[in-house]
C-alpha positions, 0 to 999 in steps of 0.5 A: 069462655067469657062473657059481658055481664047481663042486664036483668029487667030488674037491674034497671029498677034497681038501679033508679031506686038508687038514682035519687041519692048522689052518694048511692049513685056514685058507690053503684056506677063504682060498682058497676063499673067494676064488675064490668071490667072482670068481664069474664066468667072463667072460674076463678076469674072474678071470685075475690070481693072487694071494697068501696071505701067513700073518703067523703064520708071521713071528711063528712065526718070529720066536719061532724065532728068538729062541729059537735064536740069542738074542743075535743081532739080526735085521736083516730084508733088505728085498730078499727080499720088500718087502711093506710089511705085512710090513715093519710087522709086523717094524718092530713085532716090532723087528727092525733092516733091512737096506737096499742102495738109496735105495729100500729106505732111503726106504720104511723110512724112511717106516715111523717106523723109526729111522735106528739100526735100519738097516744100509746093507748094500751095500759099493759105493754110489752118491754120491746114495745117500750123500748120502740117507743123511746127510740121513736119519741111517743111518750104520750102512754097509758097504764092502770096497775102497778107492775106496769109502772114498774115496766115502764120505769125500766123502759120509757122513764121519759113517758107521760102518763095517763091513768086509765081508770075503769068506766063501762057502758052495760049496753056497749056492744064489747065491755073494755071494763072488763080488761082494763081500768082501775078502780077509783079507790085504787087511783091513789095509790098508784098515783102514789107509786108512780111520784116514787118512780119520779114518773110524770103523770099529766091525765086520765083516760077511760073507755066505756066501751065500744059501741056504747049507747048510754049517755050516763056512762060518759057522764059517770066516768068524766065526773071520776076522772075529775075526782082523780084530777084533784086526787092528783093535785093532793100529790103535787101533779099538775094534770092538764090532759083527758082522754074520753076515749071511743065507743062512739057510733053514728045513730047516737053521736050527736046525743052523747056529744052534747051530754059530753060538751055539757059535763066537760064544761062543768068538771074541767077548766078551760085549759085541761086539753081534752083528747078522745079515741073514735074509730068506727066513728070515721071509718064504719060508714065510709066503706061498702063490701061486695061479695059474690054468690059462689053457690046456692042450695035449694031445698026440695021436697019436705026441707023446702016447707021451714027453711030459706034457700041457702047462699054461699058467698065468697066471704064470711065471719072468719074474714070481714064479717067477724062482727057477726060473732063478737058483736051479734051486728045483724047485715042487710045486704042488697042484691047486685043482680047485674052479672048472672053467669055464663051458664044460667043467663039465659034463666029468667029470674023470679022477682019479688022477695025471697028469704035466704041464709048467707054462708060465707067460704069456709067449711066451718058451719060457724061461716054463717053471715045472716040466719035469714036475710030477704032480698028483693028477688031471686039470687043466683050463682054469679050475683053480687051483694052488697054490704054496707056500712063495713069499714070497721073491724072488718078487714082489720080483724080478718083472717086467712082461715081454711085459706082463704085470702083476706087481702081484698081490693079497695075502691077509692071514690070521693063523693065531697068533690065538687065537680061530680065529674071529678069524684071518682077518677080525678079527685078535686080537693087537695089531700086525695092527690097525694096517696095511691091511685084513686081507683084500686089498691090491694091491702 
């Protein structure tokens, strides 16, 4: 049994409270336009969510970037969202890549990027790691302790190497600090140990902390990494690369880049290449999630006085929602109400706010994606959600748990095009011809 989706009076003043935004518009006609080719409401048909990813956003910001911190290179970290569209289009714009498995190092790789544009970013490596990194040309690596020099004498002796020292935003939403970074009254000593080991040390790097809040943090740790650099120069190198790592978000950008610019500008010389490690940057605001409500639960008699009425969606914390656990993020979806199913569409839906609890799949009562969440009407079996703002640690860090799949199809659109016409299925500008079809790819 099928059926077309059905259109609500209230899917028409939902969709001209989105009308006025180009951006917003293009991302619902997307959507739209999605859910009305599934066209059919037989079980199993149009359950799997899926992805909007906008790759106008990246260049937005990109030129974002550009504009705020000059003279600071971007070396994408891979693993906030390893999508390869998105990886091509930043190989493209020519940012470097920050890279921390063998993995990550391969499929870079295998996009025609030169070795030189890769920082081998984790300060504890395995051997094979090593040894894939010396058949391959990236040199470019990271340590923070002695044994680690030690692996790398055996395995990479050609590297060149950045000492990670310890810098840590309290308030970052995940504390690096924790795991890496060494004290700077260590610095000199494994300075010291790496010249005995004839290995070739050209910079510092650190990172406060992803999504970090506190200028002072970045401060802080570019005033100890000066203090390394003439630590350094006592031994004889001659240090001539920064790392300033990542942690950097949308809501503070522009705040921190300056204290940034400000700081680099008094402890470093113009010719220190200054390099640093963004990825929810790029990639968080460029990517909109849409799930389907599989079931709904509502609490009758004495249990419906306290409670929200529950929904139980088609993915949840232990696919593209982990954020919810590791990082406490707190989501807003907004209601899709255009694809009642076939066997409520005749139920006349009750407008006005409603409080509900969002389930995701699996038969863990962890699965829980929003406490309480208010949508802007009723909510029924067969309605989507929409999530923005999903395109970091989402689904770089899902998994197949209860199995359920975590490999979902992702929309490409491009709002920078200048013919609107051209922004969905006829990309204008030059990179986006030379990847996947502009409208689905499955990860």
């Amino acid at each position: 049994m099928s059926a077309a989706p059905i259109h609500c009076s209230l899917t028409s003043d939902w969709h001209k409270a989105r009308m006025t935004d180009p951006i917003d518009r293009l991302i619902y006609l997307t959507i739209q336009t999605r859910l009305s080719s599934m066209g059919n409401y037989e079980f199993g048909i149009t359950d799997e969510p899926f992805f909007v990813a906008d790759l106008g956003q990246i260049l937005r910001q990109h030129r974002r970037w550009q504009s705020n911190l000059p003279n600071v290179h971007p070396f994408y970290a891979v693993k906030c969202n390893p999508d390869p569209t998105l990886l091509r289009l930043l190989a493209e714009l020519g940012t470097g890549f920050d890279c921390a498995s063998t993995e990550e190092l391969r499929v870079v790789l295998n996009l025609g990027v030169d070795p030189s544009r890769i920082i081998f970013a984790n300060p504890c490596k395995s051997a094979s790691s090593l040894l894939f990194a010396a058949r391959t040309g990236v040199t470019l690596t990271t340590f923070d302790n002695l044994d680690e020099l030690e692996t790398i004498q055996t395995f990479l002796p050609t590297a060149r190497l950045m000492l990670r020292i310890y810098a840590c935003d309290d308030d970052a939403l995940i504390k690096l600090g924790e795991k890496f970074g060494a004290p700077i009254k260590s610095s000199f000593v494994l300075l010291q140990r790496a010249q005995e080991l004839g290995l070739e040390v050209c910079g510092v790097s650190f990172h406060v902390g992803t999504g970090a809040s506190n200028v002072s943090a970045y401060v802080n740790a570019i005033r100890h990494a000066h203090m390394v650099f003439e630590l350094g120069k006592s031994l004889g190198y001659d240090m001539d690369l920064l790392d300033i790592g990542g942690g950097y978000q949308d809501s503070n950008f522009e705040k921190i880049a300056q204290s940034i610019r400000g700081t680099l500008m008094e402890a470093f010389p113009s010719r220190t290449q200054i390099i640093a490690e963004p990825g929810r940057y790029y990639a968080r605001s460029a990517y909109t999630l849409v799930c389907k409500i599989l079931s709904r639960r509502c609490h009758i008699a004495e249990a419906a006085q306290d409670r929200p009425d529950m929904l139980y969606q088609n993915d949840g914390v232990y696919g593209s929602f982990m954020n919810v656990l590791f990082e406490k993020e707190v989501v807003h979806p907004s209601l899709i109400p255009c694809s009642s199913p076939y066997h409520l569409r005749n139920t006349k839906r009750v407008r006005g706010p409603h409080h509900y609890s969002i389930w995701g799949p699996t038969c863990d009562s962890v699965d829980c994606v929003a406490r309480e969440s208010t949508l802007e009407a009723e909510v029924r079996v067969g309605d989507w959600l929409k999530y923005s703002n999903m395109g970091a640690y989402t689904m770089a860090t899902s998994t197949q748990f209860n199995g359920f799949s975590n490999k979902h199809d992702i929309i490409y659109i491009n709002t920078e095009s200048r013919n609107s016409d051209q922004m969905h299925f006829k990309p204008s500008w030059d990179v986006h011809h030379k990847y996947a079809h502009p409208y689905t790819i499955s990860v």
